[in-house]
C-alpha positions as CSV (number, residue, x, y, z in Angstrom):
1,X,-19.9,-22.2,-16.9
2,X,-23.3,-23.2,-14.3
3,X,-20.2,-23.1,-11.5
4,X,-18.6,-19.9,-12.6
5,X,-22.1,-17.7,-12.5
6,X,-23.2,-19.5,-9.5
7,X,-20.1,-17.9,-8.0
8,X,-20.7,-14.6,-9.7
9,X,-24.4,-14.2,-8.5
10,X,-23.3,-15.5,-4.8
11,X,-20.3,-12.8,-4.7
12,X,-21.5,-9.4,-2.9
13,X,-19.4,-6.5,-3.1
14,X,-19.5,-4.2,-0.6
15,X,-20.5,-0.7,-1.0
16,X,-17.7,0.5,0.8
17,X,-13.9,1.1,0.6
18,X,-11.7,-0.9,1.9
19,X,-7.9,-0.4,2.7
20,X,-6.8,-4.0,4.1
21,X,-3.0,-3.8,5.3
22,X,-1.9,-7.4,4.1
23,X,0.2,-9.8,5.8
24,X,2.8,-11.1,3.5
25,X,5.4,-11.7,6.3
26,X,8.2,-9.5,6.5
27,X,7.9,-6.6,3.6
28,X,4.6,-4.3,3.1
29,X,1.5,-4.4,0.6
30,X,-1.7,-2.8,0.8
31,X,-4.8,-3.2,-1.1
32,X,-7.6,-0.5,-1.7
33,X,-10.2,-1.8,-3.4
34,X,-13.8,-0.1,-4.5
35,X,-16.1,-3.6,-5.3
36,X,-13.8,-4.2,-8.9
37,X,-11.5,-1.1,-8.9
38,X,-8.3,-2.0,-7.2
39,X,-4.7,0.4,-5.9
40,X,-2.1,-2.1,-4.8
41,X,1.1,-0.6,-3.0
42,X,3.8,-2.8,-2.8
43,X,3.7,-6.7,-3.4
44,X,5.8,-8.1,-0.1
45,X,8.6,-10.3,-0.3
46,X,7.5,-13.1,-2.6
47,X,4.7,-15.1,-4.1
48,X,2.5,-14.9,-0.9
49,X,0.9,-11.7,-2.6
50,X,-0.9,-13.8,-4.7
51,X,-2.9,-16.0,-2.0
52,X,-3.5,-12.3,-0.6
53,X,-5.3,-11.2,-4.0
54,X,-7.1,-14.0,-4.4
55,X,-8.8,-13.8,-1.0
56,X,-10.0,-10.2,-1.2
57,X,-10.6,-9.5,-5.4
58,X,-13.4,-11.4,-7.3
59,X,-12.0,-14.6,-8.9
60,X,-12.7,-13.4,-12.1
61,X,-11.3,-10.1,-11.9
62,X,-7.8,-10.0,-13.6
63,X,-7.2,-6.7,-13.6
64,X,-5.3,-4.3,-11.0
65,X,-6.3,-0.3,-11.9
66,X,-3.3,0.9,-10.3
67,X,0.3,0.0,-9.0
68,X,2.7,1.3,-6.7
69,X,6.3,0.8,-6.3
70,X,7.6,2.7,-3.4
71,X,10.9,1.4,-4.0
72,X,13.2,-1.3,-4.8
73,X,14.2,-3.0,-2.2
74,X,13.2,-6.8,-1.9
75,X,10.8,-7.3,0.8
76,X,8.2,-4.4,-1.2
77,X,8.8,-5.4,-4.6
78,X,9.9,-8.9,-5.0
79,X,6.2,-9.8,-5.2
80,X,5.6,-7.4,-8.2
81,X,6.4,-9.5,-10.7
82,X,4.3,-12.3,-10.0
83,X,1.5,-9.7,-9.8
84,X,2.5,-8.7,-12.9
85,X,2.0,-12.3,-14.4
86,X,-1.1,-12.9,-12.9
87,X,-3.0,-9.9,-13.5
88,X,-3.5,-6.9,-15.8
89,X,-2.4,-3.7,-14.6
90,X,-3.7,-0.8,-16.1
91,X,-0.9,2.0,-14.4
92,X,2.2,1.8,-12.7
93,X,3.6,4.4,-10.9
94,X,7.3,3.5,-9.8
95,X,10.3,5.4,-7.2
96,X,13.6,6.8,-8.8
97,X,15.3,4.7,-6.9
98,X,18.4,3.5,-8.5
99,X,19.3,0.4,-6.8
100,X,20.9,-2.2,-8.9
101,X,18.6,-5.2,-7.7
102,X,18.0,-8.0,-10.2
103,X,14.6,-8.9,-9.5
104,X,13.5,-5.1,-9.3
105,X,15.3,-4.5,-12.9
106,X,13.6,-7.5,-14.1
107,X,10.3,-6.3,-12.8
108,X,10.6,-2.9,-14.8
109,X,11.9,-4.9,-18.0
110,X,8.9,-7.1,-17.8
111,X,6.7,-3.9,-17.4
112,X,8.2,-1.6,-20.3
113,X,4.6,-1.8,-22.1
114,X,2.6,-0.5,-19.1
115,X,1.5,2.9,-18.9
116,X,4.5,3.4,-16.5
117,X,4.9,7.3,-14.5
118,X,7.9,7.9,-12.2
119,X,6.3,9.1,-9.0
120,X,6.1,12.7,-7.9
121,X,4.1,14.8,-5.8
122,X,0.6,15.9,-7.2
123,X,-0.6,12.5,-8.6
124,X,-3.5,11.3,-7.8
125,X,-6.6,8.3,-8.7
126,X,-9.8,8.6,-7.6
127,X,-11.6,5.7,-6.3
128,X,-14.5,5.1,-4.6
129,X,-15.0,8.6,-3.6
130,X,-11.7,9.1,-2.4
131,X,-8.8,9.9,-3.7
132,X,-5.2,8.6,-3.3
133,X,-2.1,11.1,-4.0
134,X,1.6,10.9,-4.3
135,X,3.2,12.9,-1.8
136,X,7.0,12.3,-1.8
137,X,8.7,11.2,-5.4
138,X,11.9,10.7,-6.0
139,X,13.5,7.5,-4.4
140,X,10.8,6.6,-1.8
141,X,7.0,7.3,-2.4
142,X,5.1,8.6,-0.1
143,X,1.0,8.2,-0.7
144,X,-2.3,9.7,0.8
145,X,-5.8,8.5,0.9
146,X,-8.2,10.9,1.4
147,X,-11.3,9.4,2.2
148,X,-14.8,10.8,3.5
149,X,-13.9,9.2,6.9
150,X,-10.9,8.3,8.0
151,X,-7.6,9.1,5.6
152,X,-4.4,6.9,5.5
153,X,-1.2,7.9,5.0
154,X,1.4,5.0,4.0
155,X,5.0,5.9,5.3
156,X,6.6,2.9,2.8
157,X,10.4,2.9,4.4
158,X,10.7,6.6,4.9
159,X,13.0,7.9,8.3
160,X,13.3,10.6,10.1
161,X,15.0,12.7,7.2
162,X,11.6,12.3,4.5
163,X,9.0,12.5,8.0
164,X,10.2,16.0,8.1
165,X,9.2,16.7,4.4
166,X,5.5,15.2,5.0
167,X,3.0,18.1,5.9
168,X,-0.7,16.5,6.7
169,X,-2.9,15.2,9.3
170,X,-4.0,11.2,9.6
171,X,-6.4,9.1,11.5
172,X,-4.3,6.0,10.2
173,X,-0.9,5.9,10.1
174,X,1.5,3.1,7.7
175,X,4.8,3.5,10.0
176,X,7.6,3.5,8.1
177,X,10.1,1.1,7.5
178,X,8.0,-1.8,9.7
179,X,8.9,0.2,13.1
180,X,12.6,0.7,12.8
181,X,14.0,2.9,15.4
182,X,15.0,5.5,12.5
183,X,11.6,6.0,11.6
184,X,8.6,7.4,13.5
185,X,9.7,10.1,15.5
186,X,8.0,11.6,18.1
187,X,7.9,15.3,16.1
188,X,5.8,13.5,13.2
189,X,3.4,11.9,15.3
190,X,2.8,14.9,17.2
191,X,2.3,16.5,13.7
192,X,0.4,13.4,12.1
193,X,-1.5,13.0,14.8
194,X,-3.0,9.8,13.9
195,X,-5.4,7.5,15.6
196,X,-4.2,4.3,14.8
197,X,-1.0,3.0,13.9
198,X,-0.2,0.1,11.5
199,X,3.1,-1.8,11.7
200,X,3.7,-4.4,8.3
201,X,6.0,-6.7,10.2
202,X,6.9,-10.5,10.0
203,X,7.0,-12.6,13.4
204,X,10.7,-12.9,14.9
205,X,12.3,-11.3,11.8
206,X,15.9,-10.7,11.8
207,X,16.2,-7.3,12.1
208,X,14.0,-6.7,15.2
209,X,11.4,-4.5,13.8
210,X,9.3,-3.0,15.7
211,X,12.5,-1.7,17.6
212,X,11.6,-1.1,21.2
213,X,12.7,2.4,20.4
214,X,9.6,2.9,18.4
215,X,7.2,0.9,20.6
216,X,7.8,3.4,23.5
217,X,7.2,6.3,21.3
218,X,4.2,5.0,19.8
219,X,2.6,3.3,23.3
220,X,-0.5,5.4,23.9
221,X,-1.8,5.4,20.3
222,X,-3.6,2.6,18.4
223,X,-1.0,0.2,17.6
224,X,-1.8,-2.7,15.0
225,X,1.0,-5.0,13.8
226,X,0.0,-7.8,11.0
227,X,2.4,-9.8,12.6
228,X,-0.3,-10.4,15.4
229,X,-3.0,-8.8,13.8
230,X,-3.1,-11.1,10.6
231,X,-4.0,-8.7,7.6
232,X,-5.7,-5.4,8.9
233,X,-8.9,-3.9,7.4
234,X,-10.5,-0.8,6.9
235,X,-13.7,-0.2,5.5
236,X,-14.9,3.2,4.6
237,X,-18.4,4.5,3.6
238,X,-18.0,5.7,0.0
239,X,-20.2,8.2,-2.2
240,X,-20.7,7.4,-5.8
241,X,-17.4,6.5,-7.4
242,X,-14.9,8.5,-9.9
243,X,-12.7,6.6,-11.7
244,X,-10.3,8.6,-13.7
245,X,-6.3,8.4,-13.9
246,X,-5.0,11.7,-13.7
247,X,-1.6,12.9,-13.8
248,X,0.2,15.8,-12.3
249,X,0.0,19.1,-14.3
């Protein structure tokens, strides 16, 4: 008991927001995180998630305030369910996406008695004086975080078809689908318009993402690949936080 409130007293949060891009190899998960208020989108490809957690949320803090499961596919929600065994999660907002994947139906089985909402556009959590929104339901989920400095848009593994759909401005973008050459078109970065750009990659993966396609379209901007980068952090000066879960009307 000495040990554990030694820890507590010696653990300082910081004031401000922080949107840390993990590494978890090839797949996608990103933490925001307000001292013990916490989004997580995505949860990679496998248990690695959980090393991840444990380096950025308080040891004793077991509880995740919000979810996100852009859709099924392995290498973004394989990692779910061991989240989902480790910690408490208050909300989980989840894709339409249909695809028959074992681990991803397991996943929703295990979550039945969640406060569970299919995504769709007008969402939204406030945290930390931001406030994250769902832009794009159905079988992909596209999210926003608007932020009193910089906001974040996460791309998950939209193409060209869903960039098209996406009306808003960026400073940092989440390229979609870890650089794949049908994704990040020069049209929605003219439109996005972002100052950085974040690639969730693994090292010499095996489908060759980032594509050189997408590395010539993307060479004059601010290009940030966890890959080389490790996991990728943000921190953002935040006003008095709001903390209420609010669905679409």
């Amino acid at each position: 008991m000495v040990a554990v409130l030694v820890g507590i007293a010696n653990f300082e949060f910081s004031n401000n927001l922080e949107v840390i891009f993990l590494d978890v190899g090839q797949g996608d998960a990103i933490l925001i995180q307000y001292k013990e208020q916490q989004i997580l989108i995505d949860a990679g490809p496998n248990d690695r998630i959980l090393q991840k957690l444990g380096e950025y949320m308080p040891f004793w803090d077991r509880k995740i305030d919000l979810v996100v499961s852009t859709h099924s596919d392995a290498d973004h929600s394989r990692g779910l369910a061991y989240v989902l065994d480790r910690y408490q999660i208050s909300n989980l907002i989840y894709s339409q996406d249909n695809k028959e994947t074992k681990t991803y139906n397991q996943f929703l089985e295990l979550s039945q008695n969640l406060n569970r909402i299919r995504g769709e556009p007008g969402q939204y959590i406030a945290i930390g004086g931001a406030v994250f929104k769902i832009l794009q339901g159905g079988n992909m989920l596209i999210s926003e975080l608007e932020t009193p400095g910089d906001d974040f848009l996460f791309m998950a593994d939209a193409g060209f078809d869903l960039e098209r759909e996406i009306n808003a401005q960026s400073e940092v973008l989440k390229a979609g689908h870890h650089g794949s050459k049908n994704s990040t078109s020069l049209e929605f970065l003219q439109k996005i318009n972002p100052r950085d750009i974040v690639i969730s990659v693994g090292c010499h993966n095996r489908y060759g993402h980032p594509s050189p396609e997408v590395l010539e379209r993307i060479k004059n901007f601010n290009v940030k690949t966890t890959c080389e980068a490790g996991d990728i952090k943000y921190h953002v000066a935040s006003p008095k936080n709001r903390n209420k879960f609010l669905r679409a009307q």
